[in-house]
C-alpha positions in Angstrom: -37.3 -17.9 -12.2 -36.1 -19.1 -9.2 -35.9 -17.6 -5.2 -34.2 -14.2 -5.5 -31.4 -13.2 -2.7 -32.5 -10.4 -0.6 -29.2 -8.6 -1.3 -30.9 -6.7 -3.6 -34.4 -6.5 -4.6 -34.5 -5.6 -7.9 -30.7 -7.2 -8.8 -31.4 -8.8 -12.7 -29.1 -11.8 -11.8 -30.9 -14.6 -9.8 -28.3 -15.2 -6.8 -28.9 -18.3 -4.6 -28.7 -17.1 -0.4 -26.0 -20.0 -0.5 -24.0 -18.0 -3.0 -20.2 -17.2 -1.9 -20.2 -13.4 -1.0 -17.5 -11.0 -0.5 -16.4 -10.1 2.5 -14.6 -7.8 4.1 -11.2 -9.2 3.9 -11.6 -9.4 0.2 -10.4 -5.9 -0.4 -7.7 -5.8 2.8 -4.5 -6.7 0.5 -3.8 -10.3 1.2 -4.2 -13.7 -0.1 -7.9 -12.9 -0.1 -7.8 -9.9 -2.6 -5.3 -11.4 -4.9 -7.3 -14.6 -5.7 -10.3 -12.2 -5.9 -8.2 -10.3 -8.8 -6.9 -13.1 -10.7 -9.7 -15.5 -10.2 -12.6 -13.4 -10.8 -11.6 -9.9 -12.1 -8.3 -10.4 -14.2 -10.0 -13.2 -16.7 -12.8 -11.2 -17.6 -10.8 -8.3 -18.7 -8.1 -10.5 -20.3 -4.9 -10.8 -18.5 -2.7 -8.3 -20.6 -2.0 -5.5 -20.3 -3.2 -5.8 -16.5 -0.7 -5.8 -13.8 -1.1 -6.9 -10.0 2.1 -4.3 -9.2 1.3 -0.5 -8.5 1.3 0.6 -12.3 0.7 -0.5 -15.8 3.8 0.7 -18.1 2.9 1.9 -21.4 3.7 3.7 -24.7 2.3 6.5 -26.1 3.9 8.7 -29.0 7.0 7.7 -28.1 6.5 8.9 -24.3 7.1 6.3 -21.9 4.2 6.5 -19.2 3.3 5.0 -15.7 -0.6 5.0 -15.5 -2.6 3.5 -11.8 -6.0 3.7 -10.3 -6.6 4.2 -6.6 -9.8 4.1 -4.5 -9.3 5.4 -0.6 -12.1 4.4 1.9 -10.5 5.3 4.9 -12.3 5.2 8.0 -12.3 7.8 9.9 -12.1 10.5 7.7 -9.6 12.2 9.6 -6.6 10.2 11.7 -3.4 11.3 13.7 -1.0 12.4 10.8 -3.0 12.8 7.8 -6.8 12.2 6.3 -8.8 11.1 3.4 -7.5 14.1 1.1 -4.3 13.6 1.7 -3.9 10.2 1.6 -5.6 9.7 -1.6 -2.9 11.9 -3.0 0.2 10.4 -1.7 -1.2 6.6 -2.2 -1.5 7.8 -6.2 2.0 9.7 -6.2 3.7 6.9 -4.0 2.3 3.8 -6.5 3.5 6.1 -9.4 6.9 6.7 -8.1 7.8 2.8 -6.8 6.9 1.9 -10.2 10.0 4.2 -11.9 7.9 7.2 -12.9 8.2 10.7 -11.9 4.4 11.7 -11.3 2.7 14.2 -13.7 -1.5 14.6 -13.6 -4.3 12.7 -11.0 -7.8 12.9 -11.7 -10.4 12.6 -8.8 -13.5 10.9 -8.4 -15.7 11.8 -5.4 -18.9 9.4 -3.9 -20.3 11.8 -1.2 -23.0 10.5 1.1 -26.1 12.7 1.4 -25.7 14.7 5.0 -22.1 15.0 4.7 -21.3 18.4 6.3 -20.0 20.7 3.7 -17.5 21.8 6.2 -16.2 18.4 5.8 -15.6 18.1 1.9 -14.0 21.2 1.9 -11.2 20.3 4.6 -10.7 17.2 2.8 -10.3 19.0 -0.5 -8.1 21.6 0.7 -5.9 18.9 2.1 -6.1 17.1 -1.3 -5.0 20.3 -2.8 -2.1 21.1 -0.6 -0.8 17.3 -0.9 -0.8 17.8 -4.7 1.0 21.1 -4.2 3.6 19.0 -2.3 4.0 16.4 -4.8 4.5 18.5 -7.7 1.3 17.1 -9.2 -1.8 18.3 -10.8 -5.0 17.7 -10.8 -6.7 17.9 -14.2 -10.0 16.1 -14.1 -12.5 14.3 -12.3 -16.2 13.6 -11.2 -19.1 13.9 -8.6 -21.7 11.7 -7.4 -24.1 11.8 -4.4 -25.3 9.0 -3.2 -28.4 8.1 -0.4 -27.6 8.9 3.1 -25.9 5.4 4.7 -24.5 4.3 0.9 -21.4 5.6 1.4 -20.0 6.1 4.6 -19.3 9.8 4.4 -17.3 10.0 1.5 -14.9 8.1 -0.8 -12.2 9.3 -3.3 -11.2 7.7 -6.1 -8.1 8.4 -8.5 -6.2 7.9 -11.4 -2.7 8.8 -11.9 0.0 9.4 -15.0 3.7 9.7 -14.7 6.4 9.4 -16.5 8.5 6.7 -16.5 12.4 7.6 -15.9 15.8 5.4 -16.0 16.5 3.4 -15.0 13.5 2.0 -14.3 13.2 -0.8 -11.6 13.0 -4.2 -13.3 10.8 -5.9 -10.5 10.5 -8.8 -8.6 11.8 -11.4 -10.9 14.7 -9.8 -11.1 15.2 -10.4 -7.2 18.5 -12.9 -6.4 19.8 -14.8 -3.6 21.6 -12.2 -1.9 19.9 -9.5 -2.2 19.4 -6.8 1.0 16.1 -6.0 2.4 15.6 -2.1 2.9 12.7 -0.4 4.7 13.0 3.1 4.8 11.4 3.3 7.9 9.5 2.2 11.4 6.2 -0.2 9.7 2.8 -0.5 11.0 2.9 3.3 12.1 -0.4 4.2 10.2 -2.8 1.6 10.2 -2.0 1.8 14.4 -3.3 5.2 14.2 -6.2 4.6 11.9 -6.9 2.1 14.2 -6.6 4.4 17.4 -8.6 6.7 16.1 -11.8 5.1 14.9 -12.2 3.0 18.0 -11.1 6.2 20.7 -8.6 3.8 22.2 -7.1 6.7 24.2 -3.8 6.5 23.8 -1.5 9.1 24.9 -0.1 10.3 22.6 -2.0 8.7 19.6 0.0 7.4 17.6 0.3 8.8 14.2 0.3 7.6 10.6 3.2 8.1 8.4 1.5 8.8 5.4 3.3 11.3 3.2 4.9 11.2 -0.2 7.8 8.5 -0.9 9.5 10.4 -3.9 12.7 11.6 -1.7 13.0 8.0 -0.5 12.8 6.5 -4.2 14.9 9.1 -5.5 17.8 8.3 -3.1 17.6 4.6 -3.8 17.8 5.1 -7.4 20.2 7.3 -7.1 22.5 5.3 -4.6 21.9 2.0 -6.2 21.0 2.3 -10.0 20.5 -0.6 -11.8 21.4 -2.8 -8.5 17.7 -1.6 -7.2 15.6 -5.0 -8.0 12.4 -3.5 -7.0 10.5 -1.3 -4.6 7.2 -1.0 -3.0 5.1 0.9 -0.6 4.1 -1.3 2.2 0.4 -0.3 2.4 -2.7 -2.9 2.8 -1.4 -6.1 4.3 2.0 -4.1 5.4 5.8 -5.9 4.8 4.0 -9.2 4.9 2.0 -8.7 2.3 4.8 -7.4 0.1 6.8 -10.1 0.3 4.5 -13.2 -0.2 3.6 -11.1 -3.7 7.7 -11.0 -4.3 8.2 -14.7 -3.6 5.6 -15.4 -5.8 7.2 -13.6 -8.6 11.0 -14.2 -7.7 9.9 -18.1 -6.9 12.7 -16.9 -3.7 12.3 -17.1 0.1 12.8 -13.9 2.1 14.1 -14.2 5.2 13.5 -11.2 8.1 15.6 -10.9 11.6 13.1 -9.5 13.5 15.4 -7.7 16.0 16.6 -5.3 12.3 13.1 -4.3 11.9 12.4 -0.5 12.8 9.0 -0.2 15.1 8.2 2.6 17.1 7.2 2.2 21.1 4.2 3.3 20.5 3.1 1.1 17.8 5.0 -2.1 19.2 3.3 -1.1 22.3 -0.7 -1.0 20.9 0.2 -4.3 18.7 1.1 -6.1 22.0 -1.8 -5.0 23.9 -3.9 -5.7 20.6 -2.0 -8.8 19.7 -1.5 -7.6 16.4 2.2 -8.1 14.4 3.6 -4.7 13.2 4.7 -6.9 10.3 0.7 -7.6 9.2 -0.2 -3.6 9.5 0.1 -0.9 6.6 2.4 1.6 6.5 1.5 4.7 4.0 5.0 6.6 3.8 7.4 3.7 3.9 8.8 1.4 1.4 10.2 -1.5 1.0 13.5 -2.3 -1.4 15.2 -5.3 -2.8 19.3 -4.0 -3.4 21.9 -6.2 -4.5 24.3 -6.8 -1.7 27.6 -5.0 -3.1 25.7 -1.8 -2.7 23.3 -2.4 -0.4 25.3 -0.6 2.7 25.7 2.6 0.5 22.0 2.7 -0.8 21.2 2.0 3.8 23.7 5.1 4.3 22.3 7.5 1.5 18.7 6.8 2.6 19.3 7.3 6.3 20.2 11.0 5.1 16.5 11.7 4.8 14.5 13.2 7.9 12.4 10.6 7.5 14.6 7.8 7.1 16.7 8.0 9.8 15.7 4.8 11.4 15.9 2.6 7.3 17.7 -0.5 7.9 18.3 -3.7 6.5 15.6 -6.4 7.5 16.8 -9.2 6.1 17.9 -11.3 2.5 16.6 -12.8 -0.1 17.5 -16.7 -0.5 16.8 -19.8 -2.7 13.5 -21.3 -2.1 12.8 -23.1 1.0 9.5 -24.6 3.1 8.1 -20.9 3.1 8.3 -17.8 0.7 9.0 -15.4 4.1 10.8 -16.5 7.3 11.5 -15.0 10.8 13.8 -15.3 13.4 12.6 -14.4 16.8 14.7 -12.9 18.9 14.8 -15.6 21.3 13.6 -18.5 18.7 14.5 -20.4 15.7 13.6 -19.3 12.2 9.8 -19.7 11.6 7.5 -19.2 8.3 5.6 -15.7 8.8 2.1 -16.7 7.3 0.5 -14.5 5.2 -3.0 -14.2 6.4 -6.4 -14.6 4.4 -7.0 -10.8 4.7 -5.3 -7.7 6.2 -6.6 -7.6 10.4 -7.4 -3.9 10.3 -10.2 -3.1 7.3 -10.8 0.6 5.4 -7.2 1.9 6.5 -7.1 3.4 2.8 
């Protein structure tokens, strides 16, 4: 048997040191992560009934069901606006609910590093438990497992959710035509800013503060207001709008075109993405989505979701249009239209 890599001394599989390796970036969301899935994962499972969207649609006695996995990592535990409890709950609700379904049952998985302070897991529980509570969900099974101190960074969450699937039920991407409006339901970037803040104590005053919180208001009023006419709908998490829509024009074989002065930002996170030189457009959001409407009711679908609290500042960002040189465009405010890349991975790592 040949030299074994020191990754891991008593791994069964003889790995050469010049061996490709993951990195980082392969779990962040972007071009990275996706050729990781369908290059490496999807073809070993068998590509069916696997999706790459937020959940897998099935049937089951005759009950229409919405089923997705979820693993949260976040890094610090606790952020401006929300924290590993939470979040793992809204991520699960919020993929359930983009996908069409009204969210029933979670289960939940915990890793927990040896040391953790109790104290810790139970404010992280409780806030797990009052998300739930909020979301009209419950939590009906799950697991433990400790692991050495410095295997685990603290803790990590892992869940599973089932909903059920009501009409009508978004019909995706491919469905997306020229024409079609745009629709963020709110400011972007806002929590991988804060996650950001807060693990490396940049000091601002006042930290900014993560959206994360539960979508179903803001799919409910888009269904609601636009019916059939809503293409598809995601929540802009790893990767941010950027990431969304290089998945879409994959799909839709469409370009998406933004106008960067339409896009909702707040000061504070326009302000840290300057001084970090990071694009809001690149940086997750947890409680906003994203929306493809046809155009004839596109204005009333704005007007209904701006009802919201926390959709006051929705808008319309741009259109979808037959393919061109890029799958998303920009204009500047003061430039011509320009491709907005879509970067290998995410710039801000273990945001959720």
């Amino acid at each position: 048997m040949g030299a074994i890599s020191s990754w891991q001394w008593n791994c069964p599989v003889e790995v050469s040191p010049a061996s490709p390796r993951i990195t980082l970036p392969h779990g962040e969301g972007a071009r990275l992560t996706r050729r990781l899935i369908t290059e490496t994962i999807l073809p070993r499972f068998g590509t069916p009934p696997f999706v790459l969207s937020d959940a897998a649609h099935s049937v089951a006695g005759g009950n229409r069901l919405a089923l997705t996995s979820d693993c949260h990592t976040v890094s610090p535990l606790f952020f401006p606006g929300g924290d590993l409890g939470s979040l793992s709950v809204y991520g699960t609700v919020n993929d359930l609910a983009v996908s069409g379904a009204v969210p029933r049952w979670l289960t939940c998985g915990l890793i927990i590093e040896e040391g953790l302070p109790l104290s810790v897991l139970e404010r992280i529980l409780d806030s797990a438990a009052e998300a739930a509570r909020r979301c009209r969900v419950t939590i009906v099974a799950g697991d433990t497992k400790v692991v050495p101190r410095g295997a685990a960074d603290g803790l990590y969450l892992i869940t599973a959710g089932v909903g059920e699937l009501t009409d009508p039920v978004p019909t995706g991407p491919p469905s997306i035509r020229p024409g079609d409006c745009l629709i963020v339901s709110g400011p972007v970037g806002r929590h991988g800013i804060a996650v950001l803040c807060a693990r490396n104590d940049l000091g601002f005053d006042p930290a900014p503060a993560s959206d994360s919180g539960p979508v179903l208001d803001q799919v409910s009023s888009l269904r609601l207001s636009a019916g059939t006419q809503l293409r598809a709908i995601r929540d802009a998490t790893r990767g941010g709008i950027s990431a969304v829509l290089h998945e879409w024009a994959i799909d839709s074989g469409l370009t998406f075109a933004l106008q960067d002065t339409d896009i909702p930002v707040t000061d504070d996170v326009r302000g840290a993405c300057e001084l970090l030189g990071l694009d809001p457009l690149y940086v997750a959001s947890e409680g906003t989505i994203v929306a493809a409407v046809a155009p004839e009711c596109s204005a009333r679908a704005l007007r209904e979701l701006q009802k919201l609290e926390a959709c006051a500042a929705a808008a319309i960002i741009g259109t979808a249009e037959p393919r061109g040189i890029s799958p998303v465009t920009i204009r500047r405010a003061f430039g011509s239209e320009q491709p907005l890349d879509e970067p290998s991975g995410a710039p801000l790592i273990r945001i959720c």
